[in-house]
C-alpha positions as CSV (number, residue, x, y, z in Angstrom):
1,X,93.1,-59.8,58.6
2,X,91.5,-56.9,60.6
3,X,87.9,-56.2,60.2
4,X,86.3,-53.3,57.9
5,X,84.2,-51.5,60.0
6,X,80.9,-50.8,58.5
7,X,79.9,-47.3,60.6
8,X,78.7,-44.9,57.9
9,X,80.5,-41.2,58.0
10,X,79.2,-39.0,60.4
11,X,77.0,-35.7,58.7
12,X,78.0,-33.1,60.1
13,X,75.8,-29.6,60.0
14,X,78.1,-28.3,57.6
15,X,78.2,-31.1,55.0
16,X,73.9,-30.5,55.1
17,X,74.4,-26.4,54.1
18,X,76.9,-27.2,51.3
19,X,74.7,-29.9,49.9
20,X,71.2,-27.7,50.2
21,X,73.1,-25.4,48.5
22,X,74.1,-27.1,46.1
23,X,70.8,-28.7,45.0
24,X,69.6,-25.0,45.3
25,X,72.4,-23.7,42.4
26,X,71.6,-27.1,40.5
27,X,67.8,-26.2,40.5
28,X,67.9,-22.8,39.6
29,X,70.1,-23.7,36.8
30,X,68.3,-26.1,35.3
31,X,65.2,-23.4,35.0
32,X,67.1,-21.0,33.3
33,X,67.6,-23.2,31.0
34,X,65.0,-24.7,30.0
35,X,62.5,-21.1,30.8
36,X,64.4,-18.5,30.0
37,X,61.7,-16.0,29.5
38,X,58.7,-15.9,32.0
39,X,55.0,-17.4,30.1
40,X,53.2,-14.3,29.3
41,X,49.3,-14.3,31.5
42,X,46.9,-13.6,28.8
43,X,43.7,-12.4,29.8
44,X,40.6,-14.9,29.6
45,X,37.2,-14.0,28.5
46,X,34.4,-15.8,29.0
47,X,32.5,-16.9,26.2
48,X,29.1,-15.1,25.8
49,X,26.3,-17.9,26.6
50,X,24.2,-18.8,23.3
51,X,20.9,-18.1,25.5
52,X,21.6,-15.0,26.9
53,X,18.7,-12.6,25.9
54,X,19.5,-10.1,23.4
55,X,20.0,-6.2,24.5
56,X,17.6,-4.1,24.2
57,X,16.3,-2.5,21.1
58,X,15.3,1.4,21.4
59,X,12.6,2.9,19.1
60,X,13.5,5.4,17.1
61,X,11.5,7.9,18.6
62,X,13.0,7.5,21.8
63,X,16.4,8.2,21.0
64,X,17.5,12.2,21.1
65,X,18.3,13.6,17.9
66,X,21.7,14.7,19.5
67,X,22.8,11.5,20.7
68,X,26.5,10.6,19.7
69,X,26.7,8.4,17.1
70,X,28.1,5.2,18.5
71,X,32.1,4.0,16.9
72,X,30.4,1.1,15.2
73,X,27.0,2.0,13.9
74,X,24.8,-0.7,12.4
75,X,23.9,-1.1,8.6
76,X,21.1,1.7,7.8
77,X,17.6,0.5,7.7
78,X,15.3,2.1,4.9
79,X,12.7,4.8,6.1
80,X,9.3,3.6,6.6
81,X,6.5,6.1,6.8
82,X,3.9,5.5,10.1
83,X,0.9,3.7,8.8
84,X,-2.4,5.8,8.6
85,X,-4.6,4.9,11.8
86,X,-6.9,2.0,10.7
87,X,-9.7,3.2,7.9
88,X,-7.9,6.7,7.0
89,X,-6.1,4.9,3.9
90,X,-9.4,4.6,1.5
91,X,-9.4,2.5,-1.8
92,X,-12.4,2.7,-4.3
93,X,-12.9,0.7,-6.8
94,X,-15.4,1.9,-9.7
95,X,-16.2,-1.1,-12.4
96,X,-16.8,0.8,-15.5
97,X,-19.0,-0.5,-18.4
98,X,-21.2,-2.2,-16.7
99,X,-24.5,-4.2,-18.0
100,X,-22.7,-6.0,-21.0
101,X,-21.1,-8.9,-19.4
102,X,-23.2,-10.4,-17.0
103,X,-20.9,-13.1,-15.6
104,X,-17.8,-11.0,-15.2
105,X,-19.8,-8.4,-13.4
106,X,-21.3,-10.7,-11.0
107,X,-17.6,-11.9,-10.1
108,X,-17.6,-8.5,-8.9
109,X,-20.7,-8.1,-6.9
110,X,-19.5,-11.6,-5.5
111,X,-15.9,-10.2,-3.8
112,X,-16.7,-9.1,0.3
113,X,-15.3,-5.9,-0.5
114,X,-16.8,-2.7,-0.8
115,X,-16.7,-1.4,-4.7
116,X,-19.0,0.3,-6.9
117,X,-20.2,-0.4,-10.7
118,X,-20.4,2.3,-13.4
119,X,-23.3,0.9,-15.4
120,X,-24.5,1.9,-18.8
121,X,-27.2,3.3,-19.4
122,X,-29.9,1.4,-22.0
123,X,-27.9,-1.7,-22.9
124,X,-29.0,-5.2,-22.4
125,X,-28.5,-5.9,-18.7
126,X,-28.5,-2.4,-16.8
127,X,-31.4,-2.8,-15.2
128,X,-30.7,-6.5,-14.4
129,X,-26.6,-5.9,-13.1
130,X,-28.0,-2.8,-11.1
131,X,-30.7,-4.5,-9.1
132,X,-28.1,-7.1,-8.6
133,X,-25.1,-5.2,-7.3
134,X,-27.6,-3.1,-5.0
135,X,-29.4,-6.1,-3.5
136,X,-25.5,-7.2,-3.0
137,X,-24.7,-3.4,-0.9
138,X,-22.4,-2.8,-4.0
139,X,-22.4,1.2,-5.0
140,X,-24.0,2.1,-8.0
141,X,-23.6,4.9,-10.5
142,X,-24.6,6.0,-13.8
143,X,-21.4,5.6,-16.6
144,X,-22.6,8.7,-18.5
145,X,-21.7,8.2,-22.5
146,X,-20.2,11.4,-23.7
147,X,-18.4,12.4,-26.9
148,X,-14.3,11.5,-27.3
149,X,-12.2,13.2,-29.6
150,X,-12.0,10.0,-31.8
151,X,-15.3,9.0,-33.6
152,X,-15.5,5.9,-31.7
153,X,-19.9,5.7,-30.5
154,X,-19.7,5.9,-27.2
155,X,-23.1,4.5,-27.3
156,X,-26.6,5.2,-26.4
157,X,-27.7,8.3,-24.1
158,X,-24.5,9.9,-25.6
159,X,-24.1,13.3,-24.9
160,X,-22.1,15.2,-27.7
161,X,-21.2,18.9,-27.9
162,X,-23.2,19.5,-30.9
163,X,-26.2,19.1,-28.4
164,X,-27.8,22.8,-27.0
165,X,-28.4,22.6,-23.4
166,X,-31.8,21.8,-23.0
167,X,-31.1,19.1,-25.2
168,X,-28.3,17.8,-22.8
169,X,-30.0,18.2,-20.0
170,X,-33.0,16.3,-21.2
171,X,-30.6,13.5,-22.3
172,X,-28.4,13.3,-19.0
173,X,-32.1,12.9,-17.1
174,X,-33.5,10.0,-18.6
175,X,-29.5,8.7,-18.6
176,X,-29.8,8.9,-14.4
177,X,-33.2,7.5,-14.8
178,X,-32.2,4.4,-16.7
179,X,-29.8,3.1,-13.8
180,X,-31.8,2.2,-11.0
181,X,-30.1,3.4,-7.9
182,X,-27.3,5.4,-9.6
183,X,-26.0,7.8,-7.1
184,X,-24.0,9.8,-8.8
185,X,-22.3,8.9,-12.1
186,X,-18.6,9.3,-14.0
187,X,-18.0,10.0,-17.8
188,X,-17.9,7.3,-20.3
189,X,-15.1,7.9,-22.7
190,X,-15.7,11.6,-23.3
191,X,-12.6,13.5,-23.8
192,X,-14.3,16.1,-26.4
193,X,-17.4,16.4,-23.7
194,X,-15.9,17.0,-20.6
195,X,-13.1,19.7,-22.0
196,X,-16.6,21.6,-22.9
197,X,-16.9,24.2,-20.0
198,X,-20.8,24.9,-21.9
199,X,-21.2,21.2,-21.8
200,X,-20.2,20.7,-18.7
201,X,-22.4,23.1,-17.1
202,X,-25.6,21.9,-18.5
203,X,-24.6,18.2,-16.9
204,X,-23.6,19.8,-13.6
205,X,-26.9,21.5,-13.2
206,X,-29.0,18.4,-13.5
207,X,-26.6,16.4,-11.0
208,X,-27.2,19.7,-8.7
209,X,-30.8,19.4,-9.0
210,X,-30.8,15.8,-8.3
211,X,-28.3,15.6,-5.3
212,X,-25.8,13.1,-7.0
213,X,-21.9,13.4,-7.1
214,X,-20.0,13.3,-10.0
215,X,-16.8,11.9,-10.8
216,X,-14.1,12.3,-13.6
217,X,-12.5,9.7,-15.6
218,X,-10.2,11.7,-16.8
219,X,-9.9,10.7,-20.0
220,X,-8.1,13.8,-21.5
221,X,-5.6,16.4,-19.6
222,X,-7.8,19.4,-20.7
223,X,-10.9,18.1,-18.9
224,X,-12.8,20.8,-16.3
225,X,-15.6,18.2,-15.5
226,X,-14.3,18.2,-11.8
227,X,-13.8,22.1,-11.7
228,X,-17.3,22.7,-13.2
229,X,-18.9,20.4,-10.5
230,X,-16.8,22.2,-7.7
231,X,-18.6,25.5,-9.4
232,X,-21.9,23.8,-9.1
233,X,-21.7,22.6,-6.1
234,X,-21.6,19.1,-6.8
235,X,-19.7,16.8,-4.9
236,X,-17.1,15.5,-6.8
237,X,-13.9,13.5,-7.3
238,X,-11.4,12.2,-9.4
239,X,-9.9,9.0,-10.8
240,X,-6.1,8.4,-9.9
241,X,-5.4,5.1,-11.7
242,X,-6.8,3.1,-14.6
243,X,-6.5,-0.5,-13.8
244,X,-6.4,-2.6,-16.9
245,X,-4.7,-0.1,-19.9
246,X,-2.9,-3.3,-20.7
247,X,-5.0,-6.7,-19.9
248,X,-3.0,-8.8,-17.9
249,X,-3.2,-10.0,-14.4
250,X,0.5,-8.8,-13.6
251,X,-0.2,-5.3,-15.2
252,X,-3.2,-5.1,-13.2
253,X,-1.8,-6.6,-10.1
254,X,0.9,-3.6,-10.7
255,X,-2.0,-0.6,-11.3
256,X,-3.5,-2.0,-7.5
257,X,-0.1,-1.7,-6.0
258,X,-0.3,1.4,-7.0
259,X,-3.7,2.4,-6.1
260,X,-2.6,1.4,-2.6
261,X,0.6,3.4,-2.2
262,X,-1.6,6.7,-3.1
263,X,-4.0,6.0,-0.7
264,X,-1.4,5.5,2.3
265,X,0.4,8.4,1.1
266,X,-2.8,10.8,0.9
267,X,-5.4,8.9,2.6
268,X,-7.6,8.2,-0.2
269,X,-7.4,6.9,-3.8
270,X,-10.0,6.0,-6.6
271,X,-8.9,3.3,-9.2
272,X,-11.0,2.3,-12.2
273,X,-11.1,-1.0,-14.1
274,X,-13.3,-2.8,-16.7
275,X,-15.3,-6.3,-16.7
276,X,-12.5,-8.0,-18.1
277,X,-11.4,-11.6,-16.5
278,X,-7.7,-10.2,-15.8
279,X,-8.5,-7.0,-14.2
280,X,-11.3,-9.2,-12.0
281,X,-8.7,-12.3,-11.0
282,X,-6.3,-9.7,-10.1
283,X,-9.0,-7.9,-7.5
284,X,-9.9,-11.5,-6.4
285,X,-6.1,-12.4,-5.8
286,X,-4.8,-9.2,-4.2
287,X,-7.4,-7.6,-2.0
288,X,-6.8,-9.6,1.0
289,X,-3.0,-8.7,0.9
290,X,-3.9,-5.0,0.4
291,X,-6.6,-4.8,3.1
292,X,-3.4,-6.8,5.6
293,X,-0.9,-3.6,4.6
294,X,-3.6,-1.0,5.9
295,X,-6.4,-0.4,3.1
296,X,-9.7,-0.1,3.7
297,X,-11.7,-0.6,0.4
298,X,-14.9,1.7,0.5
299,X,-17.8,2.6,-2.0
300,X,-17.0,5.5,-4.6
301,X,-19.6,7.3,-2.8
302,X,-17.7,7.7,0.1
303,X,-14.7,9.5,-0.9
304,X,-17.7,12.2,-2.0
305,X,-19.4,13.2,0.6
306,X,-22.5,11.3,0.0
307,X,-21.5,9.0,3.2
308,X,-21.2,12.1,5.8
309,X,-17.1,10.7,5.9
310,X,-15.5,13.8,3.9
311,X,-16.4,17.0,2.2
312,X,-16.3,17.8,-1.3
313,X,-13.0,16.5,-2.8
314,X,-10.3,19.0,-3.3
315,X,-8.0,16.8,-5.2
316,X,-6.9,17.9,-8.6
């Protein structure tokens, strides 16, 4: 039997080009199948770092009132009117009544704030409760009983309309005389008294002759007690807010808040209250929040004159 021979088959150059291209066509086959659209390149971001610092924030003021407004504006912030320098938004405090209640009116004289008590005069502690709130650096004022509309007593020293005007004058003297250290004074009730231009008068010249300030309660829309001390010369001022019209520590706490916003709006406000334990826990409670926001508390005589800090009040 012959022998097989086991020599493989000679490649020759032309065999190699028809088989690399044939595993070329197989290739590119294959990928046309299985991709027959190219992968679409997206675009990567990278992902802002969480400790990058924030952009800056630009004051109001220093942005020019014709700059364009941006395609995505932020939410609107509310309007805040620019806080009065320190000590230009004035708060007094006048404690009317004063000299009945002895332990009320020393919580008073016990707060570290400026404020100033009305006292009676020729009731059973007047002497006692002005001495007190003095010594203390407390302002102190004459609250001058004069005649309401109703027949309610205002009680003693009163002066009524019925009185001629040496008569008044007479009375408001020893009144003044009664309150030791009473710099000036404000009407007790009075809403038939001070809408008295007569009346008026003759208790304007006696606070001209003895250098004090006067200021109205206004108890009554028709009064001309301020006017007629502006006519007299006498410096004067008026109340902006009753305190304690309803006897609660909320409604009070309300009446302060609104003190306050007067003063920052117009630089000055004076608010009145009673010796009453709501009207003083709301003082007590409140003060330190309203002195944080930008008020300065400051004696009733201050907002007068009497402290060289402003000239005769102009408010109506």
């Amino acid at each position: 039997m012959p022998r097989r021979s086991h020599r493989r088959p000679r490649i020759t150059p032309v065999r190699a080009l028809v088989a690399a291209l044939a595993l070329i066509v197989g290739v590119l086959f294959v990928r046309s199948f299985l991709f027959p659209h190219p992968p679409e390149r997206v675009a990567i971001h990278p992902r802002p770092s969480a400790t990058a610092p924030p952009a800056p924030t630009l004051a109001a003021s220093s942005v020019p009132s014709t700059a364009p407004t941006p395609h995505r504006s932020p939410a609107a912030r509310p309007t805040i009117s620019p806080a009065l320098p320190s000590g230009h938004a004035r708060l007094a405090l006048i404690v009317d009544d004063c000299g009945q209640w002895l332990d009320i009116e020393r919580g008073y004289i016990a707060l570290p704030i400026p404020l100033t008590l009305a006292v009676l005069p020729e009731v059973r502690y007047t002497t006692r409760i002005a001495d007190e709130a003095h010594a203390a650096g407390k302002g102190v004022m004459l609250h001058l009983p004069m005649q309401p509309i109703s027949a309610l007593d205002p009680g003693p020293g009163k002066i009524v309309v019925s009185m001629n005007d040496e008569t008044i004058e007479a009375q408001v003297a020893r009144d003044i005389d009664a309150v030791p250290y009473a710099e000036g004074a404000n009407n007790h009730e009075g809403s038939r008294a001070t809408s008295d231009p007569r009346v008026m008068a003759a208790v304007m010249r006696v606070f001209r002759s003895r250098g004090l300030f006067f200021i109205d309660s206004r108890t009554i829309a028709t009064t001309v007690a301020q006017k007629t001390a502006r006519a007299y010369g006498v410096p004067n001022a008026a109340r902006d807010v009753f305190l304690d019209d309803r006897n609660t520590v909320p409604a009070v706490e309300a009446q302060l808040r609104l003190a306050a916003r007067i003063a920052l709006k117009r630089g000055s406000a004076i608010a009145i209250g009673h010796p009453r334990p709501a009207t003083l826990a709301a003082v007590r409670a409140l003060y330190p929040q309203l002195e944080r926001e930008g008020i300065t508390f400051v004696l009733a005589r201050t907002l007068v004159g009497i402290d060289g800090k402003a000239s005769q009040s102009t408010r109506t």
